[in-house]
C-alpha positions in Angstrom: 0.0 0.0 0.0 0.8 3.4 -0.4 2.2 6.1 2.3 0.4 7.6 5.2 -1.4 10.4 3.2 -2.2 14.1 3.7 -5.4 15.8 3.0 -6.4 19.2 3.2 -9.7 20.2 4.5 -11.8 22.2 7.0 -13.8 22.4 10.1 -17.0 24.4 10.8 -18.9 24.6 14.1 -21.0 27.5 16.1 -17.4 29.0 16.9 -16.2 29.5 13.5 -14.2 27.9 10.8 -10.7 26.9 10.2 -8.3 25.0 8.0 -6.8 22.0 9.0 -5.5 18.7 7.6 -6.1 15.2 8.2 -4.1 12.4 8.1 -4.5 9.1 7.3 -3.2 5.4 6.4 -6.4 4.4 4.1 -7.5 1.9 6.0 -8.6 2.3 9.9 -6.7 5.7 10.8 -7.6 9.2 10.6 -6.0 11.9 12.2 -6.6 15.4 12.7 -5.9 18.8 14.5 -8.6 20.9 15.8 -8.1 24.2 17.8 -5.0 22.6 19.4 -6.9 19.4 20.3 -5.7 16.2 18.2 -8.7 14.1 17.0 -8.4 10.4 15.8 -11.1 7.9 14.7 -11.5 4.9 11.9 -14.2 7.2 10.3 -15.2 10.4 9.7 -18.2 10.3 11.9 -16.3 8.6 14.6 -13.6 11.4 15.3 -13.1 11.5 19.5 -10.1 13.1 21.4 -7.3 11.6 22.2 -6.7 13.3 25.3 -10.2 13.2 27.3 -12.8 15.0 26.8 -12.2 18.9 26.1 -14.0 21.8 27.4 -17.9 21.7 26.4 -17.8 24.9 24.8 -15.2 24.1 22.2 -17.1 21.6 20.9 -19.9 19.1 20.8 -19.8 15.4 20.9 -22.2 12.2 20.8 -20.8 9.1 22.2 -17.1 10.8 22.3 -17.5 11.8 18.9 -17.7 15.3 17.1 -21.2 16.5 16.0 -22.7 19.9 15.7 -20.1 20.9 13.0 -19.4 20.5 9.2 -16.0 18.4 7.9 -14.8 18.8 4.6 -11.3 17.8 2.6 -9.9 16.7 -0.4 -8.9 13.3 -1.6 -6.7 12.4 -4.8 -9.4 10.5 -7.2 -7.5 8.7 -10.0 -9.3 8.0 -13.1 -8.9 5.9 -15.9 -9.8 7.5 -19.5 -10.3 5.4 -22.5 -7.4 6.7 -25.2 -6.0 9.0 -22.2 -4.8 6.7 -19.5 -5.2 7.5 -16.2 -5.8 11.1 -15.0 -5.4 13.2 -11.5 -9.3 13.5 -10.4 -10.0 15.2 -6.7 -12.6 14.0 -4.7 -14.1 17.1 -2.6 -15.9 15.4 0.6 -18.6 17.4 2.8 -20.1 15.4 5.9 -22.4 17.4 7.9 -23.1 15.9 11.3 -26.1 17.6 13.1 -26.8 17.8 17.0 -27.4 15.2 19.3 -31.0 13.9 19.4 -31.4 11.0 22.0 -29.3 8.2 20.8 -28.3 9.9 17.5 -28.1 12.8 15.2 -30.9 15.0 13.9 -28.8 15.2 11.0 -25.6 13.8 8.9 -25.6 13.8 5.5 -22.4 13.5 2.6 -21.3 15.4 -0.5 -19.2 14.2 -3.0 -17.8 15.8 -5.7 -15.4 14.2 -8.3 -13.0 17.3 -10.1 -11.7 15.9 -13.3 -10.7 17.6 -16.6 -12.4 20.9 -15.4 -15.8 19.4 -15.0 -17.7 18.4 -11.6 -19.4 15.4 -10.9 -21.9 15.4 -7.6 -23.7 12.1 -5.9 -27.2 12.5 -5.3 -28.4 14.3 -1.8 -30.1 11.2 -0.9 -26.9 9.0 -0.4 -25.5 8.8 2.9 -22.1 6.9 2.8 -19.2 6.4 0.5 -20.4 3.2 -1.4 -23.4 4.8 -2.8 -22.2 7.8 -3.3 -18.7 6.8 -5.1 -21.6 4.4 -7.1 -23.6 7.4 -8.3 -20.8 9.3 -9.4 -18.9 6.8 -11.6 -22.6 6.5 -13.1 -22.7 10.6 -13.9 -19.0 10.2 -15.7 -18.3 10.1 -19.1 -18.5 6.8 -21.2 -15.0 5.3 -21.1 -14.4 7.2 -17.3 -13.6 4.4 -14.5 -12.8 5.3 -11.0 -9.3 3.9 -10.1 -9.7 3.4 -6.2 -10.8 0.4 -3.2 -14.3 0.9 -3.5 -14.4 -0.1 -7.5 -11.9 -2.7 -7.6 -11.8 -6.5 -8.1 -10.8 -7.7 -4.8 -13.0 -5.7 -2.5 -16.7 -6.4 -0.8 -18.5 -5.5 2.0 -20.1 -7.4 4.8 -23.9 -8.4 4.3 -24.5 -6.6 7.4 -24.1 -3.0 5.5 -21.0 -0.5 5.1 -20.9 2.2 7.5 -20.0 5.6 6.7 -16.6 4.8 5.1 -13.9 2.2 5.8 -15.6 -1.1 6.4 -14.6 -2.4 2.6 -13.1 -5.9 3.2 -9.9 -6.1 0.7 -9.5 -9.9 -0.6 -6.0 -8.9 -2.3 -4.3 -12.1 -0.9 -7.1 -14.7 -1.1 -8.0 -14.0 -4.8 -8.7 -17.8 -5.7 -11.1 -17.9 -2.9 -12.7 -14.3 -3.6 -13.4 -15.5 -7.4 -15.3 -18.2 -6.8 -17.3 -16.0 -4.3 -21.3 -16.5 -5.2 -23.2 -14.8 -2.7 -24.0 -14.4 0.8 -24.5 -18.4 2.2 -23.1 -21.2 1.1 -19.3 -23.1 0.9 -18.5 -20.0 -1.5 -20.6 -17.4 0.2 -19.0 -14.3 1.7 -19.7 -15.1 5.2 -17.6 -18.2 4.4 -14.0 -16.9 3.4 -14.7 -13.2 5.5 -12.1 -14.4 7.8 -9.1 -14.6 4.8 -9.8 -10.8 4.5 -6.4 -8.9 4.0 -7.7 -6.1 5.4 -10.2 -3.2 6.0 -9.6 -0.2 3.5 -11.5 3.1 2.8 -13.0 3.3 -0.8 -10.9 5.7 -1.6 -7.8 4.3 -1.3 -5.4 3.0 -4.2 -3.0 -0.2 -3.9 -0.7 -1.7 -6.9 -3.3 -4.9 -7.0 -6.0 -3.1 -8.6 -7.8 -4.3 -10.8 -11.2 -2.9 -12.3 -14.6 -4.8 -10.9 -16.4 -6.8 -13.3 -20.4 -7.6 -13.0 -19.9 -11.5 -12.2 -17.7 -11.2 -8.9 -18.2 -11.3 -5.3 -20.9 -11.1 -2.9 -21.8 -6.9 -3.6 -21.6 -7.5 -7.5 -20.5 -4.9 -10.1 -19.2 -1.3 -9.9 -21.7 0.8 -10.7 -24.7 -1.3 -9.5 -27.1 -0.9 -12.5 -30.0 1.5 -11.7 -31.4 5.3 -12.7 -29.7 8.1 -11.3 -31.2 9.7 -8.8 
């Protein structure tokens, strides 16, 4: 895999707004500074101190975890062009994350937006984590336009139980004989039967040497795009 990466982005609360960058290792580890308070989850939604709990008025938090504010940052998006080769896409990211309400959030909601070749390609308000949202984009690009990242490759699937937010795609890398003959959910060649030769988990995003584009006939979630109308 590739080196711990650097993304630029920005935090928004009641108190104001301010750059900042996080960092991450594509797989279970993001890291960021807030106001001189360093932040560290597996997800976006699941960022929590490191040092206790700070001061109430700084910020707010459900369960440990920041809410009440508006992350965004930028991710590099590689895409593969028919005739071109591959070309430098960015992936701008928006999660809001609204105030606690009992047990959860009165609001969270994600943005994507795929910047490629000077033109802009958004996911559908409706989506709320990375799989359908990565989905719906490569469905708005160009024909001949693949998405080169975790989420659309050959050796990735997710766990019948649901993806969260981001993260939670199961990479297959080193049991590909196993993963091809992958039919479903149940069954001697069901997902829940070879779960456990996982590799490891990675965020869609993320990019190894191994890639290789999804076709329709393979693992447990089936092709990249699912086929459907936009929305």
């Amino acid at each position: 895999m590739t080196a711990m990466q650097r993304w630029p982005g920005r935090y928004t609360d009641r108190h104001g707004s301010e750059e900042i960058v996080f960092e991450s290792d594509g797989r279970e580890s993001i890291r960021t500074t807030i106001r001189g308070v360093v932040f560290e989850g597996d997800m976006m939604d699941d960022l929590g101190a490191l040092s206790g709990t700070p001061p109430e008025q700084m910020f707010s938090f459900l369960d440990g975890a920041l809410c009440s504010c508006l992350l965004e940052w930028e991710v590099p998006m590689p895409v593969e062009v028919e005739g071109q080769g591959v070309r430098a896409g960015v992936l701008h990211c928006s999660l809001r994350l609204g105030d606690p309400v009992g047990p959860g959030l009165d609001e969270q909601s994600l943005i994507t937006t795929l910047r490629l070749d000077g033109h802009e390609y958004r996911n559908a308000d409706s989506q709320d984590d990375f799989e359908e949202a990565l989905h719906d984009i490569q469905r708005r690009l160009p024909r001949g336009a693949r998405i080169k990242a975790c989420v659309a490759c050959a050796w990735s699937d997710y766990s019948p139980g649901g993806p969260p937010l981001m993260a939670g795609l199961a990479c297959f890398r080193d049991a590909k004989d196993r993963y091809r003959r992958c039919d479903g959910k149940q069954g001697p060649h069901g997902i829940f039967a070879i779960w456990q030769e996982r590799t490891e988990f990675v965020q869609e995003t993320w990019l190894c040497e191994e890639f290789e584009h999804r076709t329709s006939d393979r693992g447990y979630r089936g092709p990249f795009p699912y086929r459907g109308p936009l929305r």
